[in-house]
Structure formats: C-alpha cells, structure tokens
TORNU-920131 format. One line per 10 residues: their letters; for each residue z, x, y of N, C-alpha, C. Coordinates in pm, 1 decimal. Example, Ala and Ser with C-alpha at 12.3 -4.5 7.8 and 13.67 -1.06 7.14 Angstrom:
residues 2
AS = 780.0/1319.0/-569.0/780.0/1230.0/-450.0/780.0/1320.0/-330.0; 708.0/1285.0/-225.0/714.0/1367.0/-106.0/787.0/1290.0/3.0
END
This chain:
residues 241
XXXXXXXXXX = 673.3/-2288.6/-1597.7/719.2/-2164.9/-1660.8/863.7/-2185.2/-1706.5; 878.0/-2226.1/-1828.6/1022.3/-2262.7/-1875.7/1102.8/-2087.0/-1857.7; 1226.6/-2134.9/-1880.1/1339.5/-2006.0/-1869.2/1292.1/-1868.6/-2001.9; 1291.3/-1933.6/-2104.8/1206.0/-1835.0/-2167.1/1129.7/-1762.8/-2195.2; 1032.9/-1775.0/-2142.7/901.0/-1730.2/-2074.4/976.4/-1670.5/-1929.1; 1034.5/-1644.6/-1840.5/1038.7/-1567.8/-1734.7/1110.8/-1452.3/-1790.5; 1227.8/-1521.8/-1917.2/1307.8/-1364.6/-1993.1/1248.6/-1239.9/-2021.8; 1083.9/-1344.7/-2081.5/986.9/-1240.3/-2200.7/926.7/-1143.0/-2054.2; 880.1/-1161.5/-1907.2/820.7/-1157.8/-1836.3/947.0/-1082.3/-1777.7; 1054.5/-1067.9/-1770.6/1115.5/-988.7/-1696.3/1167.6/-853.1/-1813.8
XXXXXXXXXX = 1141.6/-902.4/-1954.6/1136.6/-811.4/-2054.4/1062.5/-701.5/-2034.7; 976.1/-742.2/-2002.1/843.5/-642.9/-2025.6/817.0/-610.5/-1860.7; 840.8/-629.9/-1786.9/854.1/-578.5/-1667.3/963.1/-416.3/-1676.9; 1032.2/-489.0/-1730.4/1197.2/-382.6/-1748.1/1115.8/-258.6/-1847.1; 1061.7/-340.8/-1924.9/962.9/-195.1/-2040.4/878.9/-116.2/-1982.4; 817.0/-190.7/-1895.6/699.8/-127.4/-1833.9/808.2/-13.5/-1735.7; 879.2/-23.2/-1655.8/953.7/62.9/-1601.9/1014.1/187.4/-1676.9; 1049.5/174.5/-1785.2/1095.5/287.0/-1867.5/1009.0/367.8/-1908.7; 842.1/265.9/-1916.7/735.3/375.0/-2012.3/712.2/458.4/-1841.7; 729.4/428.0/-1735.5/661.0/484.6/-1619.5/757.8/608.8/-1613.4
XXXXXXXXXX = 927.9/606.6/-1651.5/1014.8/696.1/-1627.0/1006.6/781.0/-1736.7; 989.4/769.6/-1879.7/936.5/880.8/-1912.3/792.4/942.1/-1950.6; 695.3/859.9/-1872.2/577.5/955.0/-1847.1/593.9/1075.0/-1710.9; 713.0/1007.8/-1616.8/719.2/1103.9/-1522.8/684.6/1057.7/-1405.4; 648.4/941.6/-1343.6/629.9/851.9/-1206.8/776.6/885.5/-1131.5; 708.5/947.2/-1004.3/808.1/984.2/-920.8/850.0/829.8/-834.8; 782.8/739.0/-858.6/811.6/626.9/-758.8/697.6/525.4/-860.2; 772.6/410.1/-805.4/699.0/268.6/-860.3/722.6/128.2/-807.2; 619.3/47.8/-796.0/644.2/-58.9/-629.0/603.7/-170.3/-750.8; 615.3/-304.4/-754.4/624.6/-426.4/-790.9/530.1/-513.5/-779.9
XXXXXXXXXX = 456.2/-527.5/-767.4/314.1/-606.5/-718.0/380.9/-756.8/-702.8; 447.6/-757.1/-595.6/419.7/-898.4/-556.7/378.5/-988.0/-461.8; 212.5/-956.3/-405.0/164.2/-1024.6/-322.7/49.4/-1092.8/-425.9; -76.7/-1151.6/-334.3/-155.3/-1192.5/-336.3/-184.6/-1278.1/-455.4; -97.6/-1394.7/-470.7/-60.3/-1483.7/-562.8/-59.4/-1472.2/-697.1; -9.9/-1368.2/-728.4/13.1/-1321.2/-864.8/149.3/-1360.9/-873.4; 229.9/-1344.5/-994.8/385.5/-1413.2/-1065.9/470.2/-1446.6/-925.8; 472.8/-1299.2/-910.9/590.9/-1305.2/-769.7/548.9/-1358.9/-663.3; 414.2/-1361.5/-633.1/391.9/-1446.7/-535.2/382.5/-1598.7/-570.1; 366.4/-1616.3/-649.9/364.8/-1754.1/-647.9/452.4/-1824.3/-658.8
XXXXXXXXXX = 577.5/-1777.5/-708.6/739.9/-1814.8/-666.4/768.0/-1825.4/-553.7; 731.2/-1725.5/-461.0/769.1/-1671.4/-314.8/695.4/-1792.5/-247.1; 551.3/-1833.9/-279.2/524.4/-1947.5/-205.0/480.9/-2066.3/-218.3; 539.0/-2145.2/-92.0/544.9/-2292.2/-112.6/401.2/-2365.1/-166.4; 292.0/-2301.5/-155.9/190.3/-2400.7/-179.0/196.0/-2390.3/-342.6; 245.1/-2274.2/-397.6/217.2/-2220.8/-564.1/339.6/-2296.3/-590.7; 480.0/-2265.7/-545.3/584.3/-2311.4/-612.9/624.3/-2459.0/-618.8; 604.4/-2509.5/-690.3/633.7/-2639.1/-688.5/761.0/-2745.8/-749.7; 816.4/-2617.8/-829.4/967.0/-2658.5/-903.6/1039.8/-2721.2/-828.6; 1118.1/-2799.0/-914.3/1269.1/-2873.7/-885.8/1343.0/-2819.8/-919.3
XXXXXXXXXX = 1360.3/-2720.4/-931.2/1494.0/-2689.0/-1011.1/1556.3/-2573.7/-949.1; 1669.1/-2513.9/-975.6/1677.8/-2383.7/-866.8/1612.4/-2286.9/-820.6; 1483.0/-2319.0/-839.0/1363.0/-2184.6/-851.9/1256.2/-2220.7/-748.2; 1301.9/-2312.3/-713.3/1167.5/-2399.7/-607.5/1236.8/-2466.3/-551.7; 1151.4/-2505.5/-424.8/1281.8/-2537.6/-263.7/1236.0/-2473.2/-117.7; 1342.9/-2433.5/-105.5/1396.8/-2381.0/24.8/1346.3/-2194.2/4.2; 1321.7/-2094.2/98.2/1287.1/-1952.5/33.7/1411.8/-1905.6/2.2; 1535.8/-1960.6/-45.4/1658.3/-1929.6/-87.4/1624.2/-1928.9/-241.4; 1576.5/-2030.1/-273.5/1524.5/-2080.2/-425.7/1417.5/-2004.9/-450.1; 1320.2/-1993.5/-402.0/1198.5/-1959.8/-458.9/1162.7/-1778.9/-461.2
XXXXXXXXXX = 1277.0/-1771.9/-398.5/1299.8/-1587.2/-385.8/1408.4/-1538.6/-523.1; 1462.0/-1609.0/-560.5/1557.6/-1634.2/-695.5/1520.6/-1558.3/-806.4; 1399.2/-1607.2/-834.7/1322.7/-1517.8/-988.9/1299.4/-1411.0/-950.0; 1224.8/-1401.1/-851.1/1097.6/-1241.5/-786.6/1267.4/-1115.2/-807.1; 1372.5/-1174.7/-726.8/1497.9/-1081.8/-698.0/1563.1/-1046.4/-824.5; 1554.9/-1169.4/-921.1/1634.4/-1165.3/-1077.9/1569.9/-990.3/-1122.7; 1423.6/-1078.2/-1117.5/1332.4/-976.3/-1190.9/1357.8/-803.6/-1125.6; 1331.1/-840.7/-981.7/1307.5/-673.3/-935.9/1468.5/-598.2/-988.1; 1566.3/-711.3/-992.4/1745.7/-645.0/-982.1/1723.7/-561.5/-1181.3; 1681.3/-623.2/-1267.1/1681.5/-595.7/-1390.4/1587.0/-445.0/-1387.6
XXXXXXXXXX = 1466.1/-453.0/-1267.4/1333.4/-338.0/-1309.0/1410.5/-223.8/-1200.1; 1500.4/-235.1/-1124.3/1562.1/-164.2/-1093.1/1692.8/-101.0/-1138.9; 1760.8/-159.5/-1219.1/1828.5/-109.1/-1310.4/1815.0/-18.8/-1436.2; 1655.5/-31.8/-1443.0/1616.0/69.8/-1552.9/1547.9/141.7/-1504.5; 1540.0/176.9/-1339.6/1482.3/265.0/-1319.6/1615.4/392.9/-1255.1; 1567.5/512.8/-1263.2/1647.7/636.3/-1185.3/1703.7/616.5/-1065.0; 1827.1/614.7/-1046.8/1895.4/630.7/-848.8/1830.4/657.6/-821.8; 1784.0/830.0/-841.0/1715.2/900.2/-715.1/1596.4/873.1/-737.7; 1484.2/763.4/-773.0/1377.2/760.9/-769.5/1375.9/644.0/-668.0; 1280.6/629.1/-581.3/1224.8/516.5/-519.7/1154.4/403.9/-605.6
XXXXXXXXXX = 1166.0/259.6/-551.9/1144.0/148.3/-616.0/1106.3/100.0/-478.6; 948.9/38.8/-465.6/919.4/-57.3/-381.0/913.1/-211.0/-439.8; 833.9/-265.0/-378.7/793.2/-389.9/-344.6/691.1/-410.4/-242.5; 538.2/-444.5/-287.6/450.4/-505.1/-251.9/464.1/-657.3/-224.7; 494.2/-731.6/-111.9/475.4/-873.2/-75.5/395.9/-944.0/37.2; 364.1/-1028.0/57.0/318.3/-1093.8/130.3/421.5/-1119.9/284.2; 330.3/-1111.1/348.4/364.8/-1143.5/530.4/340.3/-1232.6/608.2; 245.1/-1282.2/511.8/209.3/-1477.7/508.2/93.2/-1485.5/417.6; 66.2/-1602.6/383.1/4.3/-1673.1/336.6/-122.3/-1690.4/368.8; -131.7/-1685.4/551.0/-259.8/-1726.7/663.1/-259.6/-1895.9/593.6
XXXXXXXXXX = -178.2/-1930.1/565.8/-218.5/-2079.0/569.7/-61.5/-2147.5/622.2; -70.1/-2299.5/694.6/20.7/-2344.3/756.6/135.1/-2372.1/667.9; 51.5/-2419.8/554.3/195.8/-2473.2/439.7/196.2/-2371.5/314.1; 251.0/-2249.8/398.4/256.9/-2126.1/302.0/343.6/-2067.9/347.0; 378.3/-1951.9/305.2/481.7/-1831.1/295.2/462.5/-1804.2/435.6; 559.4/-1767.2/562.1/580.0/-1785.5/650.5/621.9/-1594.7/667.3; 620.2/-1507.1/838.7/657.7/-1393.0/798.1/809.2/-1394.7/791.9; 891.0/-1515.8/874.8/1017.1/-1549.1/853.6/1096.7/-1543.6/714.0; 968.5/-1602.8/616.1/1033.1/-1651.7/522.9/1016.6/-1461.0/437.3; 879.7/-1381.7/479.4/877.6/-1293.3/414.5/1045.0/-1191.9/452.3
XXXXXXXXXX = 1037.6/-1182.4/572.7/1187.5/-1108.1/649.5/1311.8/-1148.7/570.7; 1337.7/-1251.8/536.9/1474.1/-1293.3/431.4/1450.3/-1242.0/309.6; 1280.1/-1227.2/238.6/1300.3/-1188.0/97.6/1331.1/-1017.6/134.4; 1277.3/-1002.0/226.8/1279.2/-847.2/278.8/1457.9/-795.2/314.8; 1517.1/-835.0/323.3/1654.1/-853.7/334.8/1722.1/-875.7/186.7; 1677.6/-964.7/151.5/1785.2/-949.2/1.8/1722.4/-856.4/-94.1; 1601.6/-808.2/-40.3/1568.9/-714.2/-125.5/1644.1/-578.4/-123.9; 1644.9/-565.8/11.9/1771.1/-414.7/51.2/1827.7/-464.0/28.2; 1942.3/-547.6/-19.3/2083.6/-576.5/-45.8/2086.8/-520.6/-216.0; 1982.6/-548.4/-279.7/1972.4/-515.6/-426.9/1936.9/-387.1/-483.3
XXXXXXXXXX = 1878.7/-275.0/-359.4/1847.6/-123.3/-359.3/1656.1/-134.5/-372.8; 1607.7/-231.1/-291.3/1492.5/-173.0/-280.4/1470.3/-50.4/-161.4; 1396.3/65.3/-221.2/1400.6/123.9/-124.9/1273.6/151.1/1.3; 1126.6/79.2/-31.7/1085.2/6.5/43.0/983.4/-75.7/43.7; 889.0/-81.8/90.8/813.7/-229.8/82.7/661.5/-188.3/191.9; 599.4/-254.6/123.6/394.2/-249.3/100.0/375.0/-407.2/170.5; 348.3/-457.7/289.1/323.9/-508.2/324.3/183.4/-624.4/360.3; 167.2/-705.5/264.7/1.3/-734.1/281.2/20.3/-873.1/311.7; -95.2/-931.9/229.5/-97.6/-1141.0/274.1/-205.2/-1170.5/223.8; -190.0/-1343.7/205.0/-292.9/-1367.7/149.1/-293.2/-1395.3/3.2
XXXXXXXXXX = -402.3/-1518.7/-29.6/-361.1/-1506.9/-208.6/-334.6/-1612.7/-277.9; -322.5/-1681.2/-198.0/-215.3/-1830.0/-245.5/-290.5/-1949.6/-208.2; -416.0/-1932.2/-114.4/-469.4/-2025.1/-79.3/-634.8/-2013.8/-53.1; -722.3/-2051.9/-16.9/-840.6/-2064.7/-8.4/-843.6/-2029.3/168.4; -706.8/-1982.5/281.0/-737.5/-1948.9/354.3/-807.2/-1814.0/378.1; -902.2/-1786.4/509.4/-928.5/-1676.4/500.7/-917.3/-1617.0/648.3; -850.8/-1529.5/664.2/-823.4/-1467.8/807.2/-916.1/-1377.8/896.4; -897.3/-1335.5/1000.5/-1025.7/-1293.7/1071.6/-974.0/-1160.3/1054.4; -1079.9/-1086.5/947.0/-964.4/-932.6/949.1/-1076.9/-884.7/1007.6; -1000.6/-720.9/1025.4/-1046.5/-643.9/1123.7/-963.5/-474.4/1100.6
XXXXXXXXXX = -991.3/-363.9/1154.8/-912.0/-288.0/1154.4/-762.6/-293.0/1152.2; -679.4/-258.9/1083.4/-538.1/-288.4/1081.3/-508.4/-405.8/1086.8; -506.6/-519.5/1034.2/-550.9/-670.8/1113.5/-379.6/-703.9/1023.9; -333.5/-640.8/905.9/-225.3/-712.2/853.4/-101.2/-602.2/940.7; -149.1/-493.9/1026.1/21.8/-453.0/1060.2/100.2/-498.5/1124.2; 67.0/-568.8/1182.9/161.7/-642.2/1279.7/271.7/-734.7/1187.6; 234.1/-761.4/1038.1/316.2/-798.1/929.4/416.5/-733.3/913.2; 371.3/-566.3/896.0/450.5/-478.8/828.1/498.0/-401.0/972.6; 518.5/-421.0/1069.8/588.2/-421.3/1214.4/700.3/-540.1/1166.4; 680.1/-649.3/1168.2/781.2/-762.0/1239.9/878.8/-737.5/1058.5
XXXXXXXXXX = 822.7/-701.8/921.6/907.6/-656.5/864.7/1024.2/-600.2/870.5; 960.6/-434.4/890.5/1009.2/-345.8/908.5/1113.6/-339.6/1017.8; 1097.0/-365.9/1137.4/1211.5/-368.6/1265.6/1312.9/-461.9/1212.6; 1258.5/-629.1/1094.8/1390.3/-632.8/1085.7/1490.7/-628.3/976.5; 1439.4/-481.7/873.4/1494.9/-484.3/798.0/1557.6/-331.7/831.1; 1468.3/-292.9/867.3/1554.9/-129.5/881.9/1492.5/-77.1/750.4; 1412.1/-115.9/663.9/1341.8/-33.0/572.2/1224.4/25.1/576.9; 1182.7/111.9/503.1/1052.1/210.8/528.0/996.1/111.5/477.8; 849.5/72.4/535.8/714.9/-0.6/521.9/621.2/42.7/540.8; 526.1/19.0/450.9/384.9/33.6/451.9/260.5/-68.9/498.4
XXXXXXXXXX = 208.1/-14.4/595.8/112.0/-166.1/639.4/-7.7/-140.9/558.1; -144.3/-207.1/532.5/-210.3/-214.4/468.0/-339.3/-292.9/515.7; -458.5/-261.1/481.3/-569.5/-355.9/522.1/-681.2/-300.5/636.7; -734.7/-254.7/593.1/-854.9/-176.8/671.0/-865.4/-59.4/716.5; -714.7/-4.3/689.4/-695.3/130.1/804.3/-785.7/183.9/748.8; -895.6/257.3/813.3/-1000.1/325.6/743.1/-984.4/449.3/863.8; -922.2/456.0/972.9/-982.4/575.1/1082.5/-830.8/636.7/1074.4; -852.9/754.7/1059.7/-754.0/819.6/1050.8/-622.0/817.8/1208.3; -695.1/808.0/1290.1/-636.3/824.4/1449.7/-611.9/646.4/1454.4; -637.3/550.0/1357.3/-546.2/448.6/1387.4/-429.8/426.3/1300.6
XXXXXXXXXX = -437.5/532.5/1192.4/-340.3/581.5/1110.7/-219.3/597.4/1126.3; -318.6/741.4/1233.2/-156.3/776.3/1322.6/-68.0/693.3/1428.1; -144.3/610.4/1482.0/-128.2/568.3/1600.2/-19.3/466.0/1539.7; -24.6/362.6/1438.0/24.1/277.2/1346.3/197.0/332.8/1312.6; 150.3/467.4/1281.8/327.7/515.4/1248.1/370.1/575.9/1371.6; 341.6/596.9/1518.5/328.2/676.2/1611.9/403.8/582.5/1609.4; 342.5/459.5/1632.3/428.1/346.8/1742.2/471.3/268.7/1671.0; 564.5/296.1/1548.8/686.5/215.8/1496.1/613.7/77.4/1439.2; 458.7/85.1/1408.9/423.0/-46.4/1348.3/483.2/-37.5/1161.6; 452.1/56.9/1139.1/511.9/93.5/985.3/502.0/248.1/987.7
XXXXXXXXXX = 571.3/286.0/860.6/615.1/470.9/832.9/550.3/455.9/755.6; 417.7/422.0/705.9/333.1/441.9/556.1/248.4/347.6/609.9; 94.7/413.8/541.4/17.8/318.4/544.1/-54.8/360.7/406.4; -156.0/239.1/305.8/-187.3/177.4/188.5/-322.9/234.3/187.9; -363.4/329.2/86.9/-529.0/293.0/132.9/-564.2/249.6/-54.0; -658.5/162.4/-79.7/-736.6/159.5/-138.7/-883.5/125.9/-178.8; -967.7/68.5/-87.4/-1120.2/22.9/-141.2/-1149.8/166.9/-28.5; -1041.8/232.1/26.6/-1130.6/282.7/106.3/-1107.7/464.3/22.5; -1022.3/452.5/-17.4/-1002.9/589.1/-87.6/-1132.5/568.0/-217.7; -1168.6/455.4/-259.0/-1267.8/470.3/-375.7/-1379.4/496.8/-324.9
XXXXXXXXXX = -1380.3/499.0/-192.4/-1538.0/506.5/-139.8/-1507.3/618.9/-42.9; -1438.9/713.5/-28.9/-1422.4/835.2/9.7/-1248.4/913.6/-67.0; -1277.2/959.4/-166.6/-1152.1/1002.7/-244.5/-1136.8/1137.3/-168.5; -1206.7/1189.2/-30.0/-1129.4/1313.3/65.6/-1070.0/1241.2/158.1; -1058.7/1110.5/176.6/-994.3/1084.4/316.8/-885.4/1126.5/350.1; -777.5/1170.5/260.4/-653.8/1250.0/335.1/-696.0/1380.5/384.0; -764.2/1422.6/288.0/-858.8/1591.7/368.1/-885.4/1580.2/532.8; -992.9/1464.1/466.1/-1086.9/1431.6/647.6/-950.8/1465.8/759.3; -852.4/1323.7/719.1/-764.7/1260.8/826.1/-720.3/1372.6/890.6; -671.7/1463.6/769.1/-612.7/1637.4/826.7/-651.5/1722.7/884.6
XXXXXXXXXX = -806.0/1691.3/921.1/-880.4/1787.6/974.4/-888.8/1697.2/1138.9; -907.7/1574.5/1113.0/-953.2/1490.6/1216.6/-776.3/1506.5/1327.6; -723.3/1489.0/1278.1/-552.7/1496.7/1346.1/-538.6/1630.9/1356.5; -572.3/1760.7/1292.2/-544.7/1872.5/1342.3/-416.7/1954.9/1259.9; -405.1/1869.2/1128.5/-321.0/1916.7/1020.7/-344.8/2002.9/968.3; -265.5/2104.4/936.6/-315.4/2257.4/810.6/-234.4/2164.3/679.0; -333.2/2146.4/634.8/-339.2/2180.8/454.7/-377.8/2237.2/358.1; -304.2/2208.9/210.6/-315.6/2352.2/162.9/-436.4/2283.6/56.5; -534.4/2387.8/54.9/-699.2/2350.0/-2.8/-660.5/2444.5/-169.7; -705.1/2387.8/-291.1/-648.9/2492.1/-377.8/-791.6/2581.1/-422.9
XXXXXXXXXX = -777.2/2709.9/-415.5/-905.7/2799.6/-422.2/-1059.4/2728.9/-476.0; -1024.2/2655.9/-571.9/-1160.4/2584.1/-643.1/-1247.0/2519.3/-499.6; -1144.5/2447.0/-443.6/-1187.1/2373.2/-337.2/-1188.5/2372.7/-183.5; -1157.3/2500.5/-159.6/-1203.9/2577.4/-23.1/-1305.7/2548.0/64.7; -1439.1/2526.8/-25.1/-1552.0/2554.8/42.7/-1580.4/2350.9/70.6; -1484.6/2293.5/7.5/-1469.4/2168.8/110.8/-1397.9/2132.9/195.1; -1298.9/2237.3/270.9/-1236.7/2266.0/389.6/-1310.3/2294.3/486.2; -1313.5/2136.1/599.8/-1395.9/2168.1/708.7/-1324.4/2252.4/836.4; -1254.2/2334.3/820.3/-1161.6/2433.0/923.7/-1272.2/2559.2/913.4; -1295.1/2560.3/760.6/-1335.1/2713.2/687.3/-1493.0/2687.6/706.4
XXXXXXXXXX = -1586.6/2537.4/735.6/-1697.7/2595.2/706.8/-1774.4/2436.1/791.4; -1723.8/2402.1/959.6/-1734.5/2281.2/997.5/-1878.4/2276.5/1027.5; -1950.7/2341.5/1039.4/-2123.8/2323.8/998.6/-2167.6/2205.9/911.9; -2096.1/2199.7/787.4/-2125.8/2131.6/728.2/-2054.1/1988.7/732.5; -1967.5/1972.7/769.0/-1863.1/1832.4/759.8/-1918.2/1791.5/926.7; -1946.1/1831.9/1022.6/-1999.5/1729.3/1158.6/-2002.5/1588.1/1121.7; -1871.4/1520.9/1238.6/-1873.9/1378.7/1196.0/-1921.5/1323.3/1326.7; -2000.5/1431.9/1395.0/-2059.7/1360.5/1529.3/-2243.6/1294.9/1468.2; -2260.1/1173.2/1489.7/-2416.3/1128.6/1456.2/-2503.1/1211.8/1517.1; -2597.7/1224.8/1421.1/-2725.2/1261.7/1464.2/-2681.7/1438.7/1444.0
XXXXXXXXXX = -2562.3/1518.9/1431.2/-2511.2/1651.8/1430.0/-2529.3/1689.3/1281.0; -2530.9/1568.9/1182.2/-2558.2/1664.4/1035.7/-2615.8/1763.1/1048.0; -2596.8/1867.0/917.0/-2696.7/1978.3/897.7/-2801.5/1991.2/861.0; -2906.9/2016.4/872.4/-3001.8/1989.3/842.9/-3058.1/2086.8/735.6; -3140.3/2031.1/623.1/-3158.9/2151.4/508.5/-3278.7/2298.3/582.8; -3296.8/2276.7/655.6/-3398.4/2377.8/738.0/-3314.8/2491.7/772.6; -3177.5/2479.8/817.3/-3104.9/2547.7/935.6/-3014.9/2598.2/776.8; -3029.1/2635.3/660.3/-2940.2/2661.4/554.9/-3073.5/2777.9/442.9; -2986.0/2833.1/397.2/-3059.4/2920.7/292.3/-2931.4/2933.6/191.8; -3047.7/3021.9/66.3/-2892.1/3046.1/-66.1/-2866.8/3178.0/13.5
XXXXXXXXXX = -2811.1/3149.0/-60.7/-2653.3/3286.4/-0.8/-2640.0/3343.4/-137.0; -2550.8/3460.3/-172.5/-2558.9/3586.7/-241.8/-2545.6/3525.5/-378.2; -2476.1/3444.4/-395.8/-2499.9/3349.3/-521.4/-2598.3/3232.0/-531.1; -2681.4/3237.3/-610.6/-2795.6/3072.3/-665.6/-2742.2/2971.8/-608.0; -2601.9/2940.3/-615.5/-2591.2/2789.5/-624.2/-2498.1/2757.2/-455.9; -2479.4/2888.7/-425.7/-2441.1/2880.1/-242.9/-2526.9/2891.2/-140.4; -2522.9/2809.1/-72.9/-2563.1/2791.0/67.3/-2465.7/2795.3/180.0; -2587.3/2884.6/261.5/-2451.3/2954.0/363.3/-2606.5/2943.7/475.4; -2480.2/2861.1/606.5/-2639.5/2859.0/757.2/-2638.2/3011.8/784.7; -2783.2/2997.4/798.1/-2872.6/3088.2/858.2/-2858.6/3144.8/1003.3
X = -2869.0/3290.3/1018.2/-2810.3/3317.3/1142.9/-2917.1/3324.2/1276.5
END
C-alpha cells in the first residue's frame, strides 16, 4: 500500500465522517478489527512492511492512529468517536492483548472516546467461543485504559449482560447476529431485569408487563391458541376468562 493510496483512504474516511455529521449521527466508531485496513496494520501476521509502518506495535499502530487523528478532527467535540479493535488475533504470531492495550492508550491520548472490543480475523485461527467468550478482552482493555468499552460476542442472555457491566468486565455491550434474529431484545432484557420502559402507544400490546400471558419465557408455558378468543375488535385477542 504505497503512501498515496493510504492519503486517498484516509481521504475518504475523513468524507465519510462529515456525510455522517450532517445526516445527524450522534456517535460513530471505526471498524478496525477483524482483518480489515486497520487491522491488518495492527497485525503482525498481515503487516509485513519495512518501513515505518511495520515492525514493532509502535510502527504498525502508526497509520490506524494517522487515520483515526484526521476522522476525528472532522468530527464534533461533543460527539463521541469510537474504535472497534481487536484483543487478539487467537493466533500465537498475532496481535497480542498487550499489544491491543498500547493501541488502546494512544488512542486516548488522540481523543478517542471509546472502544468495541472483539478478535479474530487475521488468521485461519478459530477459538472455542461460547457465551461472552471475547470479554475478558474488553476487561483487561478497559481497566487499563480507563476508557468506556464495549465487550462483544455472544452476549445473547440478558442477566449475563448485566452481570458483564455489574462486574467492571466492560460499560457496553455489542449486539448484532443476535439483534437480527430478535430486533425486541432490548424490550425482552427490560422486562427480564425488571426495567420500566417507555413502549410508544402503537406498541403497547408488545409490552410483556401489560399483557405477560403472552410473552412466557418459561418452556412448555406458551399460550396456547385454545386458552385465547377475539376480543371486541376482529383482529384482537384477549385470554379467555
């Protein structure tokens, strides 16, 4: 990747930030894990340069920082700017969480204000995941940067959610394959933890506070269409007394 080509690439990084500030993005994070641009600077098995850009994670953190210092300059003070990175590699001759903790450090020195914690990406390794299986990443981050982090990677149960920011593993947690395959899970989580939230009239009657007959997340407790009739309108169903 000659010097010219990272200009055009930190060009349009810097553009892409301005079209996000005036569409109105209250916040915007960097994608640099899972061996995409920035990751592959960040690690040793991808980076392979001689030149000040490849090396030591002094060098190879060089571009990813150039870049975020320019996409942060065109973005708002008072808006938040993360960074998505890697916490290792899961492979031996890869990105280390040591080596992630130093990029995590000069990143607060430059005004990131915080950081999405994942791994992985760079290699054909594959790790034994599991529930929460990457926080312990975004733990050994976070304690030593003193910045807000997000852990990421399976949290699917709401009560390991909590438990995750309870006990200082990270202040945020990431959801995505699991929000596409349930787009109520912040609802659920709020009901499951014992949160009041605010339901907006359209969508009331999927507030399980207002109508838990129907939401039972105990097996074998669904409702059953027998134990239901319409109700004063065609298209409502309301259980039978």
């Amino acid at each position: 990747m000659t010097r010219d080509i990272m200009d055009e690439v930190t060009r349009a990084h810097t553009e892409a930030v301005q079209r996000c500030e005036r569409i109105g993005f209250d916040a915007i994070e960097l994608h640099g894990a899972h061996g995409y641009l920035v990751s592959s600077f960040l690690s040793p098995i991808a980076n392979r340069r001689e030149d000040e850009y490849g090396g030591d994670i002094i060098n190879r953190m060089r571009y990813p920082l150039e870049l975020f210092t320019k996409m942060r300059d065109a973005w708002p003070d008072g808006k938040p700017m993360g960074v998505r990175f890697n916490g290792t590699d899961w492979d031996d001759q890869g990105l280390t969480t040591e080596d992630a903790i130093t990029f995590g450090r000069a990143l607060k020195d430059v005004g990131c204000d915080f950081f999405d914690i994942s791994g992985g990406g760079n290699s054909m390794a594959r790790p034994q995941v599991g529930p929460g299986y990457q926080a312990h990443l975004a733990k050994a981050v976070k304690h030593a940067t003193n910045i807000p982090t997000m852990a990421v990677g399976m949290i699917r149960d709401p009560k390991l959610a909590e438990k995750l920011i309870a006990d200082s593993s990270c202040d945020m947690i990431a959801l995505a394959r699991g929000l596409l395959y349930e787009p109520r899970w912040p609802w659920r989580a709020a009901f499951e933890l014992g949160a009041d939230v605010f339901y907006p009239e359209a969508y009331k009657r999927a507030n399980p506070n207002l109508w838990p007959e129907a939401f039972s997340n105990e097996e074998g407790n669904r409702p059953n269409a027998q134990d239901w009739e319409i109700g004063a309108a065609p298209h409502i169903m309301v259980p039978k007394n």
